[in-house]
Backbone bond lengths (Angstrom), bond angles and torsions (degrees), N, CA, C in turn:
res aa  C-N    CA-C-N  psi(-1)  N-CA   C-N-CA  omega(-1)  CA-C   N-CA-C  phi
1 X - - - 1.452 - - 1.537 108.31 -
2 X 1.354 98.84 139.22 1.882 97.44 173.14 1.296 119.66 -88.33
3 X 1.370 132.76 -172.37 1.105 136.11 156.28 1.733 127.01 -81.00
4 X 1.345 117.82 -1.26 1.048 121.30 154.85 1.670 119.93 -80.44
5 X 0.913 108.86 -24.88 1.710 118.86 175.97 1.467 104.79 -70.81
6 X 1.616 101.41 -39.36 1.630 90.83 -168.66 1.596 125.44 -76.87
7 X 1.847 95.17 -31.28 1.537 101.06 173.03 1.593 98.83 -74.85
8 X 1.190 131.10 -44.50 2.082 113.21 165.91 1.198 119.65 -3.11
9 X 1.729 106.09 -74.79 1.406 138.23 -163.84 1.905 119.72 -64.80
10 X 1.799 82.16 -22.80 2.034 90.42 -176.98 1.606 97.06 -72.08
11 X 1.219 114.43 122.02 1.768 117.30 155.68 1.832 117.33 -47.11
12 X 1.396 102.14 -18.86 1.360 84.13 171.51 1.540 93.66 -146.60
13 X 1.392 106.44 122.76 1.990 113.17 172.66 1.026 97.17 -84.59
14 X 1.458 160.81 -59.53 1.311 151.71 -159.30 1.323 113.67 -29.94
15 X 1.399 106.25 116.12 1.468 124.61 152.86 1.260 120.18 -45.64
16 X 1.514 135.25 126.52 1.129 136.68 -170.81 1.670 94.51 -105.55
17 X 1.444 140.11 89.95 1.617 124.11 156.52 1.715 129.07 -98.08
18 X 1.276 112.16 176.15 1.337 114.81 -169.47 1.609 87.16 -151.06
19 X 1.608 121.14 135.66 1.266 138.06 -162.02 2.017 83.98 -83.40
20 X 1.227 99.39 172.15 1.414 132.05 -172.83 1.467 107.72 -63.19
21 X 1.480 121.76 -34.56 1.489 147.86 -156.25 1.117 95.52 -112.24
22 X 1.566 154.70 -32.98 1.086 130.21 168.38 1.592 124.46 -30.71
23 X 1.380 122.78 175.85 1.272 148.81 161.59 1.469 118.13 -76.47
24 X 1.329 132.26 114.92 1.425 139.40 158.45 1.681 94.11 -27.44
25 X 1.354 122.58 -56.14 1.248 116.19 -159.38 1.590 112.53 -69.78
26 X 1.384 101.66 -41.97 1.475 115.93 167.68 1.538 107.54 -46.97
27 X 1.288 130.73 -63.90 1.310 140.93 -144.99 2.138 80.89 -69.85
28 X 0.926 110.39 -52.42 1.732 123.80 -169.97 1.432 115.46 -44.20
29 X 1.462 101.53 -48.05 1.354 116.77 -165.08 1.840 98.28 -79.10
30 X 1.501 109.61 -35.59 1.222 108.74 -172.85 1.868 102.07 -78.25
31 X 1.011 135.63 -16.37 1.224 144.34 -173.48 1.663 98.22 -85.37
32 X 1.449 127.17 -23.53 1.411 122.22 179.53 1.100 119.63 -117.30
33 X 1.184 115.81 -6.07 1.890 124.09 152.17 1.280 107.76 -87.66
34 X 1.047 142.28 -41.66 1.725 127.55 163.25 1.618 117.77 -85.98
35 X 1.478 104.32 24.47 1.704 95.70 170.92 0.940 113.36 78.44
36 X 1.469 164.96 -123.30 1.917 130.38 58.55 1.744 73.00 151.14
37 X 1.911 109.72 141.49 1.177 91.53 173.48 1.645 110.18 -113.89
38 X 1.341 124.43 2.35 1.445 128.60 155.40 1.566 122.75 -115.87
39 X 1.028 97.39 -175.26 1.794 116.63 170.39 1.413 123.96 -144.85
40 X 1.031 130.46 120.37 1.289 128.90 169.24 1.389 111.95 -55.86
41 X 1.531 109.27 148.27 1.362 107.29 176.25 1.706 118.00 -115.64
42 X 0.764 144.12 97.50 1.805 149.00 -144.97 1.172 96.82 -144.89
43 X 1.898 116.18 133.79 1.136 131.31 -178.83 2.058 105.88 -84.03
44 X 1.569 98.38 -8.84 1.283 103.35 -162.96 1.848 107.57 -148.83
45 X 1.202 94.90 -3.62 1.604 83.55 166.78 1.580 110.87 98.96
46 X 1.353 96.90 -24.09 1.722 87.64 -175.91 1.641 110.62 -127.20
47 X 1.798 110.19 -14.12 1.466 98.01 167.18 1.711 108.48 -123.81
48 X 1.486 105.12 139.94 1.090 106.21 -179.58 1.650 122.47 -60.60
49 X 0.760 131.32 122.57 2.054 126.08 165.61 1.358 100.18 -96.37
50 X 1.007 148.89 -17.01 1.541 150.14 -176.48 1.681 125.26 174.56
51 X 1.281 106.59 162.78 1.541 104.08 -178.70 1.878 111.36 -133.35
52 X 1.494 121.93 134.67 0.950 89.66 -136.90 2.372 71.79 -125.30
53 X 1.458 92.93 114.23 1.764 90.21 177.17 2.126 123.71 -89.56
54 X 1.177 86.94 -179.65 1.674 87.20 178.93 1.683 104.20 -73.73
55 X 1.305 112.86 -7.65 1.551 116.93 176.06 1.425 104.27 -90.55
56 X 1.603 140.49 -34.67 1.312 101.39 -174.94 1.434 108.76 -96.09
57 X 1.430 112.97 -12.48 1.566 99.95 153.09 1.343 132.06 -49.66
58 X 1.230 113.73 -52.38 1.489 121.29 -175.21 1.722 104.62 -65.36
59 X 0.935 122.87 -20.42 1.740 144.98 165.47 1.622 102.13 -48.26
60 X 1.215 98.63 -68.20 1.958 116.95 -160.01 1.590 79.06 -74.11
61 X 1.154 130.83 -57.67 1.767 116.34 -166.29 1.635 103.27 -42.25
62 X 1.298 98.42 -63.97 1.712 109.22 -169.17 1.834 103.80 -52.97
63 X 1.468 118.84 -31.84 1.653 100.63 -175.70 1.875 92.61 -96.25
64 X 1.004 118.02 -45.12 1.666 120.15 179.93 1.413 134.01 -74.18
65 X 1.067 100.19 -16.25 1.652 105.62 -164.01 1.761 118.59 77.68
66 X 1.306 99.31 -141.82 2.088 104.72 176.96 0.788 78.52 -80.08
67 X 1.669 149.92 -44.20 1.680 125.61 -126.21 1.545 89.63 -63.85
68 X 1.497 127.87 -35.09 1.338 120.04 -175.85 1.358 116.85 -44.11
69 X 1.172 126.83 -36.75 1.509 126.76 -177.04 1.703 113.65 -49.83
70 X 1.302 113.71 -28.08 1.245 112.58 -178.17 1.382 125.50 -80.04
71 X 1.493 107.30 -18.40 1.283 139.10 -156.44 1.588 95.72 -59.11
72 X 1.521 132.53 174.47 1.107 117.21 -176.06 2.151 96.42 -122.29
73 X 1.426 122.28 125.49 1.150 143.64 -159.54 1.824 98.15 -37.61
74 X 1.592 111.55 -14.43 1.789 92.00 -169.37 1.186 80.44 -100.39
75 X 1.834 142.47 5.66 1.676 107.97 153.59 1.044 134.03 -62.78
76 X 1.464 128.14 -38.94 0.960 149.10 -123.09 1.866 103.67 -112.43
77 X 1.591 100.07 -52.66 1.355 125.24 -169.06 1.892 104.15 -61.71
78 X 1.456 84.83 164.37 1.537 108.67 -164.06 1.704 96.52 -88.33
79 X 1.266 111.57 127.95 1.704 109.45 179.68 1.306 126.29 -79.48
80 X 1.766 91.08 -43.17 1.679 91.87 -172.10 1.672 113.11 -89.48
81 X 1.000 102.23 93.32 1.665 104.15 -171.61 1.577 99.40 -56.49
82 X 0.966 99.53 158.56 1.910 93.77 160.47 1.640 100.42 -125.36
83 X 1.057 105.47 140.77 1.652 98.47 -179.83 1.753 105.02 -125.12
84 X 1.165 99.95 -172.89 1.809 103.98 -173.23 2.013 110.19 -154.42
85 X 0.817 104.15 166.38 1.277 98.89 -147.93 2.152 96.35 -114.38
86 X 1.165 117.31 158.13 1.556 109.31 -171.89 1.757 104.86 -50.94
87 X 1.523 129.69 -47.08 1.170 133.88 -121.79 1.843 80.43 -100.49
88 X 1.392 135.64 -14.24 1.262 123.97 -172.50 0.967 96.13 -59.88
89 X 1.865 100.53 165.37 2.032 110.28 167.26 1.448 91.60 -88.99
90 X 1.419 83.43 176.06 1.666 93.41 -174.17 2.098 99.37 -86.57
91 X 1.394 107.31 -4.98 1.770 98.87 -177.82 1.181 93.74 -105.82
92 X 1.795 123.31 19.42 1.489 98.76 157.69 1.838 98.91 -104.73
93 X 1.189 121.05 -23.03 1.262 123.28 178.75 1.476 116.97 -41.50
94 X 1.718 91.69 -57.05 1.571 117.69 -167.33 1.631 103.64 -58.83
95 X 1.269 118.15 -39.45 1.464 133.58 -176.45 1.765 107.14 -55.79
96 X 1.475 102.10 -48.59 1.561 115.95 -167.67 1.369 98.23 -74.29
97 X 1.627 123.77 -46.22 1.512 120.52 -161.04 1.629 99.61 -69.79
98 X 2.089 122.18 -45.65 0.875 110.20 161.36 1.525 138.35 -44.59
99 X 1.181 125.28 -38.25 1.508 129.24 -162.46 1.796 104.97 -84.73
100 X 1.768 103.02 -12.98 1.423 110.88 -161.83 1.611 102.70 -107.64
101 X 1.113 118.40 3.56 1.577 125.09 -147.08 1.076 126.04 19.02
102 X 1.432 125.13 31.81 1.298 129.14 164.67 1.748 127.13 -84.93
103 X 1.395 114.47 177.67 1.381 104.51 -169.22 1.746 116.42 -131.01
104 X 1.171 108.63 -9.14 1.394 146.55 171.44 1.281 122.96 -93.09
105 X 1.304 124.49 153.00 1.408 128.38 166.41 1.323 111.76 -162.72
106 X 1.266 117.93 126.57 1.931 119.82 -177.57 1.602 92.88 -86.81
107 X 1.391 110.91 130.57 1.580 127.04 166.41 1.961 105.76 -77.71
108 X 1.338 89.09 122.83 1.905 75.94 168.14 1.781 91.50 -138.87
109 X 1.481 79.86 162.44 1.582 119.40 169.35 1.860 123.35 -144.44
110 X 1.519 96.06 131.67 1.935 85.44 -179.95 1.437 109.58 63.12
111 X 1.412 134.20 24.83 1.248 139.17 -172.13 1.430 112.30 46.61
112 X 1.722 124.62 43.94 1.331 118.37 172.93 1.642 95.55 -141.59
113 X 1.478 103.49 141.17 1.561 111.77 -175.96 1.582 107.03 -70.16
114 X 1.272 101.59 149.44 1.453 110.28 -154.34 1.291 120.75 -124.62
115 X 1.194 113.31 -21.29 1.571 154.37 -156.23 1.155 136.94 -176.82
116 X 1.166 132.88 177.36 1.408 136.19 132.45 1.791 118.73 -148.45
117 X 1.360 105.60 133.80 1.467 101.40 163.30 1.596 121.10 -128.76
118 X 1.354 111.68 177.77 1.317 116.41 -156.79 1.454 97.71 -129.27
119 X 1.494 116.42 165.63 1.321 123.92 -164.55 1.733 106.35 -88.24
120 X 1.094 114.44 24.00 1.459 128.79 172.65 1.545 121.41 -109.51
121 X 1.926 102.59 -28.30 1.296 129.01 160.72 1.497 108.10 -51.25
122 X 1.328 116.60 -71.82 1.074 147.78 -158.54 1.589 111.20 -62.77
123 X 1.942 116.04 -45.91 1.430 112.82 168.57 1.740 104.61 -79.22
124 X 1.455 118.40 -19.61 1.694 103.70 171.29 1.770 99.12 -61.96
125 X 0.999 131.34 -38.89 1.545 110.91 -155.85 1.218 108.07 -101.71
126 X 1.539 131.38 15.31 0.981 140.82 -172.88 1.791 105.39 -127.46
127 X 1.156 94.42 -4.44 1.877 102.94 175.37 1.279 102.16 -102.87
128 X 1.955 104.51 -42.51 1.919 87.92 173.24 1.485 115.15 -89.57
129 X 0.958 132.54 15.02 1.473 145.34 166.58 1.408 97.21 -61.93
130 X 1.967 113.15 -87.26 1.105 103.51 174.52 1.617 149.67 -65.89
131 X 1.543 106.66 0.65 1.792 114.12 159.68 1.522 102.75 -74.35
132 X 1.251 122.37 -36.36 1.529 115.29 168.91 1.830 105.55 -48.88
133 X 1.193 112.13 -74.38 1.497 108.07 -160.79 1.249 114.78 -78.22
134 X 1.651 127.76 10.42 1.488 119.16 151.27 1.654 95.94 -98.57
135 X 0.616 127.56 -28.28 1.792 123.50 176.62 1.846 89.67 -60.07
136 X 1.183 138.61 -57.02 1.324 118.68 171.28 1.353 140.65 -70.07
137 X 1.626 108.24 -13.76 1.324 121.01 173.43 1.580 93.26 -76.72
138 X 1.181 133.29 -53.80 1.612 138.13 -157.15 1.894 88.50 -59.62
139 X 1.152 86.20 -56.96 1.881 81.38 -176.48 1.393 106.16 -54.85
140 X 0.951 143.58 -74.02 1.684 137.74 179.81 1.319 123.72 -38.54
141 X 1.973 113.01 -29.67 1.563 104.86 151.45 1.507 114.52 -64.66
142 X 1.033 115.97 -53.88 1.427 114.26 -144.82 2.000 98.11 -76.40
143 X 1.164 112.04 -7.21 1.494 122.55 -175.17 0.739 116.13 61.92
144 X 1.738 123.57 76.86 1.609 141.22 167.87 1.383 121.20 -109.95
């Protein structure tokens, strides 16, 4: 499966971002009213500069305290995004998010963010991937 199949399949593709200048607290609050365990961080909506998760917040609490809440989201946030492109499979994604311990990934195309999926994306389409191809192996035993 690619990564265009997988953002297809998400009920919601929308990129969730928060500019560079936001609030830790801002970025937080928006991370627990949409559920969601990151945010992209984009001065403009379409390229990432950072991504900012419930881990490096919970990070800055444990070395800062609240004062972090005030802090402004490009302290805090992760720089080197890694991003991935529509045409990857999703077991090269899964490979990268594993080896990277990350949980996120910004989709781009034409150097503009396109997406994003998460490593929950990635084991859904890779669980119905493989019920597909034992659902076809079972048929080829059983001679259908």
């Amino acid at each position: 499966m690619q990564v265009f199949q997988i953002l297809k399949s998400k009920a919601d593709d929308r990129v969730i971002t928060v500019s560079p200048g936001s609030s830790v607290a801002a970025a937080a609050k928006l991370l627990s009213v949409r559920r969601i365990g990151s945010v992209v961080v984009s001065p403009d909506g379409a390229m990432p500069v950072g991504i900012v998760s419930e881990r490096d917040i919970v990070r800055e609490l444990g070395k800062s305290g609240d004062a972090c809440l005030k802090y402004r989201v490009e302290a805090v946030m992760t720089r080197d995004v890694i991003t991935c492109t529509k045409d990857q499979s999703a077991e090269e994604i899964l490979e990268t998010m594993t080896r990277g311990r990350f949980r996120h990934i910004p989709v781009m195309e034409d150097g503009r963010m396109v997406g994003l999926i998460s490593i929950g994306d990635v084991v859904k389409a890779r669980i119905s991937e493989l019920a597909m191809e034992k659902s076809a192996l079972e048929g080829m035993v059983m001679g259908n």
